[in-house]
N, C-alpha and C positions, 0 to 999 in steps of 0.2 A: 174149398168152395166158399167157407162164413168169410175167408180175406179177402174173396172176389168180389163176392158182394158187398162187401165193407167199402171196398176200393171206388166202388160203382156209386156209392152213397154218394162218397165221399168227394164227385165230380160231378160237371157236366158237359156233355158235345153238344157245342152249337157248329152250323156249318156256315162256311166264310164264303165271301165270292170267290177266293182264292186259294184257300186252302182250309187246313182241319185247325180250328181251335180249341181248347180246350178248360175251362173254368175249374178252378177246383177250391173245395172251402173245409178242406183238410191240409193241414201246413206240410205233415210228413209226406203224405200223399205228391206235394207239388213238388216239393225238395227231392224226391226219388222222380220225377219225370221229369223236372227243369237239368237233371245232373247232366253236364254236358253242352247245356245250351249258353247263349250269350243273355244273360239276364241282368234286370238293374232292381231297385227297389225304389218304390213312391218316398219322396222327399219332400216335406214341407217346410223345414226351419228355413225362413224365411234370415238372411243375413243382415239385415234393416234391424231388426228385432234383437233388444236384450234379451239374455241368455235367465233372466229375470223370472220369477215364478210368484203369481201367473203372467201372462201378456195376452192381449188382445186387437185386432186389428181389423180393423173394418174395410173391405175391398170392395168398393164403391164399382170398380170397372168393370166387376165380375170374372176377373183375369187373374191369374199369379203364373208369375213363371223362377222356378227355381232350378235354377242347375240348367240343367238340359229336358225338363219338363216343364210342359205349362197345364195349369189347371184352368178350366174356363165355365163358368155356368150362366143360365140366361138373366138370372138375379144378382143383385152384389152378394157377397160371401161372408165368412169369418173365419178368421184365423186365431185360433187361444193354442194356449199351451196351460195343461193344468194334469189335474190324476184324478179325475172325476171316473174313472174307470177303475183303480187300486192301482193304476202307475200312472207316472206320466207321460205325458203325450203331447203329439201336436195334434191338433187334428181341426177342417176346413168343413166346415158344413154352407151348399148350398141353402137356396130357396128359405132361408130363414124369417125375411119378413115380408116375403110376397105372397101375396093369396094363393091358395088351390090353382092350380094350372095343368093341366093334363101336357100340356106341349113341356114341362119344364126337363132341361137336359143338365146332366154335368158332362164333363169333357176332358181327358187327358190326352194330351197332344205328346206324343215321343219323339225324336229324331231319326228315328230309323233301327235297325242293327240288333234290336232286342227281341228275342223269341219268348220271352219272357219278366213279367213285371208282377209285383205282390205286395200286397199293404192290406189293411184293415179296413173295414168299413162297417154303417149299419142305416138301417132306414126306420122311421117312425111307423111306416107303411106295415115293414115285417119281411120284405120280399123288393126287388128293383130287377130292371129288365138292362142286360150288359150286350153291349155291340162293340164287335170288335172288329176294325177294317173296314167299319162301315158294313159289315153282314147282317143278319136275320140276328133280333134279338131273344137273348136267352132270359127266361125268367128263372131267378135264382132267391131261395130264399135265403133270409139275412138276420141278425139279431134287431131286436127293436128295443132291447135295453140296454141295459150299463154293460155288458159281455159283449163286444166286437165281434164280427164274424170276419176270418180270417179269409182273402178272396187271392188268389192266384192264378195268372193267367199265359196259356201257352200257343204257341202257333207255329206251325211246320215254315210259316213266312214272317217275317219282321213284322214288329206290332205297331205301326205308327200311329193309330190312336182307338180312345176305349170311349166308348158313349154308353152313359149311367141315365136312365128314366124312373124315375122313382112313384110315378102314377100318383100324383097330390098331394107326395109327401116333404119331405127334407130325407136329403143322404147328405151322411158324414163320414170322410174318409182320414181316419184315424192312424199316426203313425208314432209305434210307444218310442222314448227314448230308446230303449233296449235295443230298439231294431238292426244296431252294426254293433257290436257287441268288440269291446277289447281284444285281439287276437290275441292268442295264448302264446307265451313265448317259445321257443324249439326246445327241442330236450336241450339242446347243446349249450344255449341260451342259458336254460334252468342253471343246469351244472359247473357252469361257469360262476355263478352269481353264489351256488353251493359252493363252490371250490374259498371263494371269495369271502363269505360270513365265515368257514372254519378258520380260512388265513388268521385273519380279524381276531376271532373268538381265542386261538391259539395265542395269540402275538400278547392278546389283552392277559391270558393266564400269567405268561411268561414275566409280563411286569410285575 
């Protein structure tokens, strides 16, 4: 019953015009529901950009598109990379020097194909309202300090795109380095490389 309700916290259901979506701001939580599904993760390194720490970029067009996503807000944007969180990160914050705006939107646009999409974010607000497929918006609460709140999102129908309102505030959608992480090589891999240092080790005795 306490995992049920953990589980439950730990999410929310908005309903789509099309189908059931699903928000959730527990990582394990989304990784046990996403298992299975076609999923990508938000992208911001920007390939223009040295790999340089920090970097800064001012998007005048209110546009980025990286990869196969584009980010778009009704202000110009930023893009830094730094570890003002205790890692580093990329991370895009709208509405940074436009006044209080109730109308203000962020926007990620996908290609198609993905039932699910997951990145970081947080609002100065405390809380942002997320639309997914263009549905009924969910209000979700969110970190408003230096702690990121982790946001995951799923859909029984491909996610072609997410609309973020942040009600007069700035949202920042934060993506740590860490987020593709080194794969770990196969045992077989390992044992190969173990086989290879004794060779080595052996050979160096024998001199």
């Amino acid at each position: 019953m306490g995992a049920a309700l953990a589980l439950l916290t730990a999410m929310v259901s908005t309903p789509n015009a099309s189908a059931q979506s699903v928000i959730y701001t527990d990582q394990s939580a989304y990784n046990a529901a996403a298992s299975g599904l076609t999923t990508t993760q938000a992208a911001l390194r920007d390939p223009v950009l040295t790999e340089a720490y920090p970097y800064y970029e001012y998007i005048s067009s209110g546009s980025l598109t990286v990869g196969s996503i584009t980010y778009s807000a009704q202000y110009p944007m930023y893009l830094s990379h730094d570890n003002e969180y205790g890692f580093y990160a990329d991370e895009l914050t709208s509405d940074l020097l436009a006044p209080p705006n109730p109308n203000t939107t962020f926007t990620i646009s996908l290609p198609g194909g993905y039932n699910g999409i997951s990145f970081f974010g947080y609002s100065t607000l405390g809380s942002v309202d997320i639309s997914v497929n263009g549905g009924a918006a969910t209000d979700v609460a969110v970190s408003h300090t230096s702690t990121p709140t982790f946001l995951g999102i799923t859909d029984s129908s491909p996610i072609t795109s997410l609309t973020f309102s942040a009600n007069n505030a700035e949202f920042t959608m934060i993506i740590p380095d860490t987020w593709n992480p080194t794969p770990t090589p196969e045992p077989s891999t390992m044992a190969l490389a173990g086989l290879g240092g004794l060779s080595l080790f052996l050979y160096r005795r024998r001199k």
